[in-house]
C-alpha positions in Angstrom: 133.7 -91.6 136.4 132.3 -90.7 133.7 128.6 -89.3 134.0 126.3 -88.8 130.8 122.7 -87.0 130.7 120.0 -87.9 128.7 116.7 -85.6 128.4 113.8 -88.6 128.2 110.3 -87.3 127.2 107.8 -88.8 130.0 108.1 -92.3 131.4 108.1 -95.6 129.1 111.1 -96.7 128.8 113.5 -95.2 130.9 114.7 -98.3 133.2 116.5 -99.3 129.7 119.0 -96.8 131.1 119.4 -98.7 134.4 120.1 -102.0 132.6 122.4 -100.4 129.9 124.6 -99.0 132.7 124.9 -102.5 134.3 125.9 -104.3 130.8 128.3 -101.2 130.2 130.3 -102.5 133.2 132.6 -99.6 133.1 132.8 -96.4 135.1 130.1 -94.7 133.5 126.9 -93.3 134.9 123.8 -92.4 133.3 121.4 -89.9 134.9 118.0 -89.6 133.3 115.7 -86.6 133.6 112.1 -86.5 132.5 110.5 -83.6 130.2 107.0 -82.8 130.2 105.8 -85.1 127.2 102.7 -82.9 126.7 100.6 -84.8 124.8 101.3 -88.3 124.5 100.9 -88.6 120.6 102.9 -89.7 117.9 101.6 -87.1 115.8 103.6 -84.5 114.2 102.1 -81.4 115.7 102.2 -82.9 119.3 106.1 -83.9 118.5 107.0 -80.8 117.4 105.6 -79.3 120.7 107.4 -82.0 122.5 110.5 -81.6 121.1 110.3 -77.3 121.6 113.5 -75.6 123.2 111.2 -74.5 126.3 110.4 -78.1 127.3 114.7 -79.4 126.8 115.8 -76.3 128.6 113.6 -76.6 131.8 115.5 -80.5 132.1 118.6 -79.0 132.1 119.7 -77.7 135.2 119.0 -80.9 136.8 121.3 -82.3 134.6 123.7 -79.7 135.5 123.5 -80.4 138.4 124.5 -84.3 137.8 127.6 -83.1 136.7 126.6 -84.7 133.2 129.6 -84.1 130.6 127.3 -84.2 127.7 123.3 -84.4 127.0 121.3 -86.3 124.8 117.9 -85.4 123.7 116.8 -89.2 124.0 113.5 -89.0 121.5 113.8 -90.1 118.3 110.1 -88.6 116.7 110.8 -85.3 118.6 113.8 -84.9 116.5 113.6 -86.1 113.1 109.8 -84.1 112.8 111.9 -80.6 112.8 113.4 -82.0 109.4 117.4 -82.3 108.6 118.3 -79.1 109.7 115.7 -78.2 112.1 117.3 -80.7 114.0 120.8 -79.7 114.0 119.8 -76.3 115.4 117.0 -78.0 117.9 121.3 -79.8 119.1 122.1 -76.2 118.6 120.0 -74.4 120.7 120.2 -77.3 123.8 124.1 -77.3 123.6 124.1 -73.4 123.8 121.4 -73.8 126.6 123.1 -76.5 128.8 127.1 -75.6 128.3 127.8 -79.4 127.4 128.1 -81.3 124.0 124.2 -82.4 122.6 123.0 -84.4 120.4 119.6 -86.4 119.9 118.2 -89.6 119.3 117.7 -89.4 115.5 121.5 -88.0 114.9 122.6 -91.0 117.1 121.1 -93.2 114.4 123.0 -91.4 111.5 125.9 -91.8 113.3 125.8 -95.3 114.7 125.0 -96.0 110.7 128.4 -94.6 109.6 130.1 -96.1 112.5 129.1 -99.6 111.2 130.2 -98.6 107.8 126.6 -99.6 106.5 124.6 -97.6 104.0 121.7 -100.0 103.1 119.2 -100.2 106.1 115.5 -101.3 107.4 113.1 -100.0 109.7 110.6 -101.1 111.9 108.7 -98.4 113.5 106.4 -98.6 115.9 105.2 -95.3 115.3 102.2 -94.4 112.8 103.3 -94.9 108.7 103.1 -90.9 108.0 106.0 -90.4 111.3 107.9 -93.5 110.3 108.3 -92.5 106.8 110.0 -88.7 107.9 112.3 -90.8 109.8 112.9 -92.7 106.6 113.4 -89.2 105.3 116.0 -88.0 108.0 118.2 -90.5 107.3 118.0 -90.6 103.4 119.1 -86.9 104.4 122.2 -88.5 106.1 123.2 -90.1 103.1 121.4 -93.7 104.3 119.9 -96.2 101.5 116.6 -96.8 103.3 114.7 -99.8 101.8 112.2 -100.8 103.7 110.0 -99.1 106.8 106.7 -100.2 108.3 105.1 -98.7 110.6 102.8 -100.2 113.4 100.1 -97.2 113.9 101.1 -96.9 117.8 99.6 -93.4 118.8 101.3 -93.3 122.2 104.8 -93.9 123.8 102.5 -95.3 126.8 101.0 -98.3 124.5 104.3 -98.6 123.1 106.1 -98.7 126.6 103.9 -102.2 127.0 105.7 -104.2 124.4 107.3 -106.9 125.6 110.5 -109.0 123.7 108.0 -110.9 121.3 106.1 -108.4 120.0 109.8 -106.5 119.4 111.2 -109.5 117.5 107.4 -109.7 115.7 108.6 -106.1 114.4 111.6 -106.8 113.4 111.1 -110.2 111.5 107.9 -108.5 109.4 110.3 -105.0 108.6 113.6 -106.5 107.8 114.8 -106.7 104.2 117.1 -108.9 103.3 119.2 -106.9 101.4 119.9 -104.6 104.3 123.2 -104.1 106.1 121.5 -103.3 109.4 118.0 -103.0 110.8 116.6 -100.1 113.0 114.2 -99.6 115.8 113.6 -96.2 116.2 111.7 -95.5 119.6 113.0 -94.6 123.0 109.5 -95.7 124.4 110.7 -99.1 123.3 112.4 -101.2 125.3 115.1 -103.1 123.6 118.6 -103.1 126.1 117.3 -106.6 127.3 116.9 -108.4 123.5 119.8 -107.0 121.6 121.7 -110.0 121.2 118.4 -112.1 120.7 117.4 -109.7 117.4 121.1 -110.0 115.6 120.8 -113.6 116.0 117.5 -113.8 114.5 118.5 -110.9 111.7 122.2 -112.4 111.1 122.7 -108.4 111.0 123.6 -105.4 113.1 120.3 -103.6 115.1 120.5 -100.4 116.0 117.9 -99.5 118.2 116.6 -96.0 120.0 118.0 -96.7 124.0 121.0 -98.1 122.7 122.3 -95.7 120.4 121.4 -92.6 122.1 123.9 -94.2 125.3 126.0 -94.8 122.2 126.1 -91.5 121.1 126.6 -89.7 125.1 129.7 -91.8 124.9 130.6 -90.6 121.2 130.6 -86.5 122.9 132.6 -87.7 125.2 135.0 -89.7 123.3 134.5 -92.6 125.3 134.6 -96.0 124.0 133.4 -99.2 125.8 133.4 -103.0 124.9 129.7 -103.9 125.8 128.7 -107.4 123.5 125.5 -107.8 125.2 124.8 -104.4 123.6 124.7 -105.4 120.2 127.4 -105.0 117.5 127.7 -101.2 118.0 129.2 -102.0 121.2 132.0 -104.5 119.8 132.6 -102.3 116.4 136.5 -100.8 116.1 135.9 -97.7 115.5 136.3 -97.2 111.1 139.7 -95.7 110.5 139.1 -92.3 108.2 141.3 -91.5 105.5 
């Protein structure tokens, strides 16, 4: 058994988690553990209080005590805000904190995009056009070819926890680009682990989306590797052989 942590900021999305551990069919276990969201804005001051080492390091004993074997910071905004390399030392500072490989939401992204060996991608945020344009940002940073994102001016994860599978695939039909190699939907407060398979068929592309590449990425630390289709094409991909 193989169990994996994931830090989740409030509740809007979470019982993706549930449903992704069903389709992963394997012996893998996901425990979830809520932070104190604060303020429940998508506005950079409010995220950068969100994502502050203080709020990740009170969640981790309980994932300690899970017996997790690496943690995720599953928020994509309260990552990407702290810039390039304010993030790798917000991984920093919770790996040093909870004893265990971390990572976040936003560096799943960046490395679910080199995993599918794509450079040129869309994005559809829900977030407001200001916050969905520094994620745009963070993964220009990572070396990503970015060209397209629209935003949807969604203040809170609440509202955004209300979408249902239309309004997701509304999203991603207005924000694709046809010239992109993948298309990404970067909000945990999103659920998405029911409709993966739905939005590659109406993209014809890889999606990448925020609950399913942060489970992704758990598995990355812990150099697991499971055959999940009904989890998108990041789930099927043989892992790129490096030179």
């Amino acid at each position: 058994m193989t169990a994996l942590g994931f830090l989740y900021p409030g509740h809007s999305a979470e019982d993706d988690y549930p449903r992704i551990e069903q389709l992963l069919g394997s012996d893998i276990r996901l425990d979830v553990v809520h932070t104190d969201i604060g303020e429940d804005a998508h506005r950079v001051d409010a995220l950068l209080r969100m994502g502050a080492a203080e709020r990740l390091s009170a969640g981790v004993e309980s994932l300690r005590l899970t017996g997790a074997e690496a943690v995720v910071w599953a928020c994509t905004s309260g990552s990407f805000v702290y810039g390039w390399e304010g993030a790798h030392e917000q991984v920093r500072s919770l790996a040093r904190t909870a004893g265990m490989p971390a990572s976040s939401t936003s560096f799943a992204f960046v490395h679910a995009v080199r995993e599918l060996g794509v450079r040129r991608v869309a994005v559809g945020a829900t977030y407001p056009d200001d916050v969905a344009d520094l994620f745009a940002e963070f993964l220009r940073a990572a070396g990503a070819e970015v060209l397209s994102v629209r935003g949807s001016g969604i203040i809170t994860a609440a509202e955004v926890g209300t979408w249902g599978e239309d309004e997701v695939l509304a999203l991603a039909r207005e924000a694709d680009h046809e010239d992109a190699d993948a298309f990404l939907l970067p909000d945990t407060a999103l659920h998405t682990a029911s409709c993966l398979p739905t939005l590659e068929k109406e993209l014809s592309k890889p999606v990448l989306t925020a609950n399913q590449v942060t489970v992704w990425e758990a598995l990355r630390l812990t150099d697991r590797r499971v055959n999940a289709p009904a989890l998108g094409t990041l789930f099927t991909k043989e892992p790129l052989v490096q030179a």
